[in-house]
N, C-alpha and C positions, 0 to 999 in steps of 0.2 A: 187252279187257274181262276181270275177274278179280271171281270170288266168291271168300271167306273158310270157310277150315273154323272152326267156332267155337271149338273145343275146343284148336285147337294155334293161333291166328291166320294159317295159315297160307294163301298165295296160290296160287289155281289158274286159268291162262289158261282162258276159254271159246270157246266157237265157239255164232253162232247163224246157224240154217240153217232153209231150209223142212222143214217133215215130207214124209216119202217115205207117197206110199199105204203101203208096208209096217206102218209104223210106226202106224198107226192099230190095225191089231190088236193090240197092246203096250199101248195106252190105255186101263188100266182105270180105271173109276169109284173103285174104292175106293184108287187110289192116286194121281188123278188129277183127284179131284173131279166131275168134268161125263162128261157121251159127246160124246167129241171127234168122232166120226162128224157128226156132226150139225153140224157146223164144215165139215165138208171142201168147199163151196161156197166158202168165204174166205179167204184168206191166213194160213193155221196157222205158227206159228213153232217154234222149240226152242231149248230151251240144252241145251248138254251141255259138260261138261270136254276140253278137246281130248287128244285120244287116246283118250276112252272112250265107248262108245255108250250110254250109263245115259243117259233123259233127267230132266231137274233141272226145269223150269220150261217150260209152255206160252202162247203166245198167239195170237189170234185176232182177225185187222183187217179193216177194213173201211173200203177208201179213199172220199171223200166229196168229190170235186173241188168241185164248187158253193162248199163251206165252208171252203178249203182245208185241207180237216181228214181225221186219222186218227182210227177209233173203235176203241178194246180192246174186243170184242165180248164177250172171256174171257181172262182170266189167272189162271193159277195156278203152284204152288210142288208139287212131289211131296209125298207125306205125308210123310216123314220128315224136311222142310224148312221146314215149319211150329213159329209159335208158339217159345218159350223155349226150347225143347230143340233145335231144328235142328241138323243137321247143318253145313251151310254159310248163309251170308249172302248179299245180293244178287242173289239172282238174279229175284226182282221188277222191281229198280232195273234192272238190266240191260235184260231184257224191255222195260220203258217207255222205256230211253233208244234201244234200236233202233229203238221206234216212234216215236219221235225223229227219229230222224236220218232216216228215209224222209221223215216230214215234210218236213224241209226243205231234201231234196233234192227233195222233190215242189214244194212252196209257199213255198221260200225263205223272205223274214223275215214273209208271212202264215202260217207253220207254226202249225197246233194239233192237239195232241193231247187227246183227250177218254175216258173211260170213266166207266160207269154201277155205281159200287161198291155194296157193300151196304152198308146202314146204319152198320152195326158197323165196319165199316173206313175209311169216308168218314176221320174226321181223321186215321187215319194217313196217307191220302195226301195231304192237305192237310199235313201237317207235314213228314213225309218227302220227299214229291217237290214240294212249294210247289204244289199245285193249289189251283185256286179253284172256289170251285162256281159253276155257269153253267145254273141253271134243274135239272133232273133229274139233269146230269151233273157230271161233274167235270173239269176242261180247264188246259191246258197250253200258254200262248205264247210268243213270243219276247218278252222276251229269256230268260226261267225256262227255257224249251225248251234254250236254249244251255247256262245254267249245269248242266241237270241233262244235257246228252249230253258234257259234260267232266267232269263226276264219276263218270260210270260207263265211257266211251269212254277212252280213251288212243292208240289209233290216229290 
């Protein structure tokens, strides 16, 4: 998996890993959108650049066997990874193709992925990641699931 710096196009491997309780102190609001504390009941994710401990991008799942479904509880991008000016690229796309690939290593070709975006963002992930709306949320099956964890996976 690899985000883009925008500014030179250039490619930087990532690693995504669980957050370490440490690392919740480092989770500010103002740079991190939400109080991730308030997460720490569910499977918190990270991105980071391999080799450096800055983290870039959080997520928060929430597995749903009944439905064989993953739900993004929360995602977000650092502040300075927002919007036109970002520093780097993909690292949203990343985030959702990991909660990908657990899918369907959980649920095989029943895999979906679901989150509850805000208004304002609904069609880009309907545009960018091919979600479809499904009642309140926004969801992601097979076979979309496959084409979006081979455009952001390489492994």
């Amino acid at each position: 998996m690899v985000i883009v710096e925008t500014s030179t196009g250039k490619k930087y491997q990532v690693t995504i890993s669980l957050v370490d309780d440490i690392d919740y102190k480092t989770l500010k609001k103002e740079r991190y959108f939400f109080d991730w504390k308030e997460e720490q009941g569910f499977e918190v994710y990270k991105l980071r650049v391999i080799g450096s401990s800055e983290i870039l991008g959080l997520m928060s799942l929430e597995r749903i066997p009944s439905e064989w479904r993953i739900h993004i509880r929360l995602l977000t991008v650092s502040f300075e990874n927002q919007g036109k000016k970002k520093i780097y690229d993909n690292i949203a796309g990343n985030l959702i193709a990991h909660a990908a690939k657990i899918a369907v290593a959980d649920y095989a070709e029943l895999a979906c992925v679901s989150l509850r975006p805000k208004t304002e963002i609904s069609k880009h992930y309907i545009d960018k990641y091919k979600m479809i709306l499904t009642g309140m949320t926004l969801s992601i099956e097979v076979p979309e699931i496959l084409n979006l964890i081979n455009l952001y996976d390489h492994d």
